[in-house]
Biotite code that builds the C-alpha atoms (Angstrom):
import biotite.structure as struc

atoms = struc.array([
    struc.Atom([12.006, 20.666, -16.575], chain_id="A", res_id=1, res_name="UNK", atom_name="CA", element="C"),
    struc.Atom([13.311, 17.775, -14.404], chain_id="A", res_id=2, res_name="UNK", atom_name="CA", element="C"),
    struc.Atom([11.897, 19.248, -11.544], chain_id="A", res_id=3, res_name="UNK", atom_name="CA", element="C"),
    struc.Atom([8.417, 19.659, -12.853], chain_id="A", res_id=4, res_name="UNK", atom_name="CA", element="C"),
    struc.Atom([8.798, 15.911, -13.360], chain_id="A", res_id=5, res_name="UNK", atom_name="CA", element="C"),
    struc.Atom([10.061, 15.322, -10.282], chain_id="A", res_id=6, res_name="UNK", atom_name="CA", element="C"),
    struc.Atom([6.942, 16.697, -8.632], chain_id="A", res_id=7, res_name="UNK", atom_name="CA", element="C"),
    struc.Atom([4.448, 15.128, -10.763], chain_id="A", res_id=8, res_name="UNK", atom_name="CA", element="C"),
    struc.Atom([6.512, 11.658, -10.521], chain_id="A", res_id=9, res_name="UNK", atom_name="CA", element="C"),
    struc.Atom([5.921, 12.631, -6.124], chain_id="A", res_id=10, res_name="UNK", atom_name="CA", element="C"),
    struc.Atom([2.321, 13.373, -6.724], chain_id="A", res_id=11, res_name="UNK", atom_name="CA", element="C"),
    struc.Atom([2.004, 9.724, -8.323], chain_id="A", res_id=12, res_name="UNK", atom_name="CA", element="C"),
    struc.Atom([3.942, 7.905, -5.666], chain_id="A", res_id=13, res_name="UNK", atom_name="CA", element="C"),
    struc.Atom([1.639, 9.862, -3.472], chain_id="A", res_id=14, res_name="UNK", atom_name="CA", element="C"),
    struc.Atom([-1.566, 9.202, -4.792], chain_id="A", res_id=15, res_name="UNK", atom_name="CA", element="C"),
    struc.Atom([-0.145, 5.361, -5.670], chain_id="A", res_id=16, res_name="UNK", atom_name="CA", element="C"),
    struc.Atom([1.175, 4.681, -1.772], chain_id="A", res_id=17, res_name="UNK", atom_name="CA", element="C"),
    struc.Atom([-2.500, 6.149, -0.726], chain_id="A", res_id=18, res_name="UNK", atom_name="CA", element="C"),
    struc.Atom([-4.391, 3.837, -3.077], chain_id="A", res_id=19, res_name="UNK", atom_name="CA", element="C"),
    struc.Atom([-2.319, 1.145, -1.793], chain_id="A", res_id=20, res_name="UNK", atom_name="CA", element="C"),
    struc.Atom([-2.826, 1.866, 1.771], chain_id="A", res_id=21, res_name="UNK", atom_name="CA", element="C"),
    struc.Atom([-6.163, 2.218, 1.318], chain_id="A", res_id=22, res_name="UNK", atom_name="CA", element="C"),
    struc.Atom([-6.400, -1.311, -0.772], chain_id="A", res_id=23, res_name="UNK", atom_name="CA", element="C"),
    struc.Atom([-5.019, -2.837, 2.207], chain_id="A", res_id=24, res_name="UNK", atom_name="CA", element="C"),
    struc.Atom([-7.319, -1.294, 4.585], chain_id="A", res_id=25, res_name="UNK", atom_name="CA", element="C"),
    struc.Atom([-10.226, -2.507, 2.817], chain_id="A", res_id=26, res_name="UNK", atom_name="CA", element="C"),
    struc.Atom([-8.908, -5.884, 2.138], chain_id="A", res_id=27, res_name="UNK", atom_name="CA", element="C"),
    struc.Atom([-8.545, -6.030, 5.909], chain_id="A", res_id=28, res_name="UNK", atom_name="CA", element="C"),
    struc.Atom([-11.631, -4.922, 6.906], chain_id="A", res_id=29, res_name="UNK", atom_name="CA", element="C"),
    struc.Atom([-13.589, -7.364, 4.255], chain_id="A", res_id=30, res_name="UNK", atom_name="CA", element="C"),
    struc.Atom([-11.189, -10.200, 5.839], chain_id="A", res_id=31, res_name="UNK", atom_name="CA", element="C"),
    struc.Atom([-11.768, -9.190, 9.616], chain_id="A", res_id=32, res_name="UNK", atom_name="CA", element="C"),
    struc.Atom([-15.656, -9.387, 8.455], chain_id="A", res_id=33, res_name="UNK", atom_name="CA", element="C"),
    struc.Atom([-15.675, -12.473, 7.144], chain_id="A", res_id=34, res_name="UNK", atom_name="CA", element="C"),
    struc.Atom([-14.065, -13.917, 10.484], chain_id="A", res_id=35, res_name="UNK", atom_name="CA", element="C"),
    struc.Atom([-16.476, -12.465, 12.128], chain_id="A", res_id=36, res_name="UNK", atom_name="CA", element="C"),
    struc.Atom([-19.380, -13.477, 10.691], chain_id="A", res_id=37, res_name="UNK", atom_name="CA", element="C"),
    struc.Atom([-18.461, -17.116, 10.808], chain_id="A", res_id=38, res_name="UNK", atom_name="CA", element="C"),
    struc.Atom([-16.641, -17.081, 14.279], chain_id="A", res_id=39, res_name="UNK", atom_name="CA", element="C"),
    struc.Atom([-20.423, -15.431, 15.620], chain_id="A", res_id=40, res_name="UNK", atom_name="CA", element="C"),
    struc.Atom([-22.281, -18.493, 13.977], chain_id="A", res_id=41, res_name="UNK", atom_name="CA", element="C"),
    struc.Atom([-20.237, -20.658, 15.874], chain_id="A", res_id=42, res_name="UNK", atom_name="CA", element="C"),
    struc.Atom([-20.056, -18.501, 19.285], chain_id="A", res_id=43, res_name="UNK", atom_name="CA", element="C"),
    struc.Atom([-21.976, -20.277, 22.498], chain_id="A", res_id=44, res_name="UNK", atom_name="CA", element="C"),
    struc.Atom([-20.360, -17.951, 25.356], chain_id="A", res_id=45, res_name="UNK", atom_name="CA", element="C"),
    struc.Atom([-18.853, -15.055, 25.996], chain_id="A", res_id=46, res_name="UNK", atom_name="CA", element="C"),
    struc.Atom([-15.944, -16.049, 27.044], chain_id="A", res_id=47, res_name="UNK", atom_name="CA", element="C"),
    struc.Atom([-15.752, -18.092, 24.390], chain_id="A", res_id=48, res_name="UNK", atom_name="CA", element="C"),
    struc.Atom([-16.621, -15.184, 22.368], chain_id="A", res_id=49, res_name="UNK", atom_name="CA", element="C"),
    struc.Atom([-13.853, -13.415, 23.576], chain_id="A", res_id=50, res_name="UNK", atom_name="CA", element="C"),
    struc.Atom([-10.882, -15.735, 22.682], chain_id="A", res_id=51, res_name="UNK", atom_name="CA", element="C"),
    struc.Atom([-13.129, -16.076, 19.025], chain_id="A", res_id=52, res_name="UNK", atom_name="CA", element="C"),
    struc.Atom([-12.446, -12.644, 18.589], chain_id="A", res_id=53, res_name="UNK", atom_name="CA", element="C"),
    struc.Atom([-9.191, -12.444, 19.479], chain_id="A", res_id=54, res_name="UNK", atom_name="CA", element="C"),
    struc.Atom([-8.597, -15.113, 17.171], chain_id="A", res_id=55, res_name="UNK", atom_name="CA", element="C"),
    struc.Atom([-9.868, -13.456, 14.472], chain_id="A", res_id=56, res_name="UNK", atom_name="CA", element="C"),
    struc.Atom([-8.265, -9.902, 14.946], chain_id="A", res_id=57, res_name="UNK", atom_name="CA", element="C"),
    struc.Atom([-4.797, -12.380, 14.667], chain_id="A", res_id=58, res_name="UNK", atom_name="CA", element="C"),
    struc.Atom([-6.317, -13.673, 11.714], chain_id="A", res_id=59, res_name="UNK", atom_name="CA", element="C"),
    struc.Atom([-6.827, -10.544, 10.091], chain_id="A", res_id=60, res_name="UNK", atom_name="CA", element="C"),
    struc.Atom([-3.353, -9.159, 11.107], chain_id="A", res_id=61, res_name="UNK", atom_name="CA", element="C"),
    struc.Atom([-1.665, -12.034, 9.288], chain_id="A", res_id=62, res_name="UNK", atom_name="CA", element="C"),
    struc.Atom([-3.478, -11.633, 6.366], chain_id="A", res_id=63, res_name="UNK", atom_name="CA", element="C"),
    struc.Atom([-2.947, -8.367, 6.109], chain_id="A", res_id=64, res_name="UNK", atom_name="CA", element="C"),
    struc.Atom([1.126, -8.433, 7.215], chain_id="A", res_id=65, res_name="UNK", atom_name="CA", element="C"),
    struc.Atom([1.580, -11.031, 4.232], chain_id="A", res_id=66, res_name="UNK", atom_name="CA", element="C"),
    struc.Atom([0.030, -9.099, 1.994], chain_id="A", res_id=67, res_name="UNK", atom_name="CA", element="C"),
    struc.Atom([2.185, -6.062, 2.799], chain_id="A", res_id=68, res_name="UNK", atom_name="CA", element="C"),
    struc.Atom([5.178, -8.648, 3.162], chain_id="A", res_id=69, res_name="UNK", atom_name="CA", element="C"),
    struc.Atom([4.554, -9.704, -0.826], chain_id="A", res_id=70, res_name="UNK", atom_name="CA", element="C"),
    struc.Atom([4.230, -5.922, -1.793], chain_id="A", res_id=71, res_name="UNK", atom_name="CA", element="C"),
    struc.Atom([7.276, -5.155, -0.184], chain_id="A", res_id=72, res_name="UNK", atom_name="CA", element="C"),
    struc.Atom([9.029, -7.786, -1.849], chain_id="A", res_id=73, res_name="UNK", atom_name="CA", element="C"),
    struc.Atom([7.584, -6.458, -5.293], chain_id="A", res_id=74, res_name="UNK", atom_name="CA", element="C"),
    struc.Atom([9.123, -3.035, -4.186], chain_id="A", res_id=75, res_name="UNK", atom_name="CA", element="C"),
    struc.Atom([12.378, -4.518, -3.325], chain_id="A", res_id=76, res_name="UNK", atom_name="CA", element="C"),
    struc.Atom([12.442, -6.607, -6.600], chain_id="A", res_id=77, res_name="UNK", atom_name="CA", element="C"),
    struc.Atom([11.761, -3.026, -8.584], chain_id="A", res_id=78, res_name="UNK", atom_name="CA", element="C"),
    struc.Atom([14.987, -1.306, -6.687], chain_id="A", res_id=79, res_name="UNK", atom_name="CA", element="C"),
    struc.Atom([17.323, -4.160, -6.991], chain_id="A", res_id=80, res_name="UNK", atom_name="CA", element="C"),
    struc.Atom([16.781, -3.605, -10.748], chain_id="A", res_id=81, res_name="UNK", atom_name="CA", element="C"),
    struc.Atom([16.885, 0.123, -11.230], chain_id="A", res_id=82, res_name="UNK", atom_name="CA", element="C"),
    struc.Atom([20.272, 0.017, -8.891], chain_id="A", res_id=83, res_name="UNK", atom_name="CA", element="C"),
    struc.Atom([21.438, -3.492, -11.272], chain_id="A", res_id=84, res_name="UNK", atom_name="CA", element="C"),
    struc.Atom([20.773, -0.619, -14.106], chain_id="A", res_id=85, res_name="UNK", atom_name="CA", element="C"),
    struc.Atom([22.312, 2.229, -12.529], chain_id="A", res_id=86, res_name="UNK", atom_name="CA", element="C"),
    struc.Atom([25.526, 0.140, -11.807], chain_id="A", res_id=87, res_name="UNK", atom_name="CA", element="C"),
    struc.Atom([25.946, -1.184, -15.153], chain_id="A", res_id=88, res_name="UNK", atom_name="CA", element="C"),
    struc.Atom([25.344, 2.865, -16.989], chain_id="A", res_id=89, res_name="UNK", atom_name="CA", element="C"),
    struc.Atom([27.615, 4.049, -14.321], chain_id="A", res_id=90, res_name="UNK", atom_name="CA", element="C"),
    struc.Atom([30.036, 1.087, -15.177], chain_id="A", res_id=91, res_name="UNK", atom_name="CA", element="C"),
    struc.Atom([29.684, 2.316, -18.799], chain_id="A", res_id=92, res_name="UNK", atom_name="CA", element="C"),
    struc.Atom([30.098, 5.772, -18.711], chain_id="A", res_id=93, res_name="UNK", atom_name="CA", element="C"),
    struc.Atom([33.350, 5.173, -16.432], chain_id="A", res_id=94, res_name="UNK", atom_name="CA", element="C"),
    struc.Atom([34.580, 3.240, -19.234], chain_id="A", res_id=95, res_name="UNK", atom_name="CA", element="C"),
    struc.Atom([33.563, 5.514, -21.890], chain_id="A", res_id=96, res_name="UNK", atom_name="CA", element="C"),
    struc.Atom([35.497, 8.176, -19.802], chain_id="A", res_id=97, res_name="UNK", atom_name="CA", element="C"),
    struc.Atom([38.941, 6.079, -19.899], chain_id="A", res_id=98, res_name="UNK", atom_name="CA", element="C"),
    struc.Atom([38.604, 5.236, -23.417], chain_id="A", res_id=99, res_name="UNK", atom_name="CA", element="C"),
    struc.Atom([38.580, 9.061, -24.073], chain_id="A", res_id=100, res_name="UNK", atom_name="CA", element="C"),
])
């Protein structure tokens, strides 16, 4: 039985990581369009162009690396209190097992 659940709980980190990665794709692309429309408004050259859209690309990337940065701190947040929870029913049963 555990394993059944154990394969269903995979399929949802699965299908959860792969809406997430595809979240942040999107939210990158939406972002790296926006620069891009107002950096061409703007544009005079094409050299000028160039460094624009380098800017923008670095833009992007930062938006998108904080974004991952604040999930990942979510995620970390999570573990730290499943293994907090762990410790303590460990802790618990440990003492359970001395009183007997």
């Amino acid at each position: 039985s555990s394993g059944i659940n154990a394969e269903y709980g995979g399929a949802k980190f699965v299908s959860s990581q792969l809406l997430a990665d595809l979240k942040k794709e999107n939210f990158s692309l939406k972002l790296k369009i926006y620069y891009l429309e107002t950096t061409l408004s703007k544009v005079s050259g094409v050299e000028e162009f160039d460094v624009l859209n380098e800017n923008v690309q670095l833009k992007v990337e930062k938006e998108g690396l904080e974004k991952e940065l604040a999930t990942n701190k979510e995620l970390l947040i999570k573990a730290s209190s499943v293994v907090d929870s762990l410790s303590t029913k460990q802790g618990s049963n440990e003492s359970e097992g001395r009183l007997s």
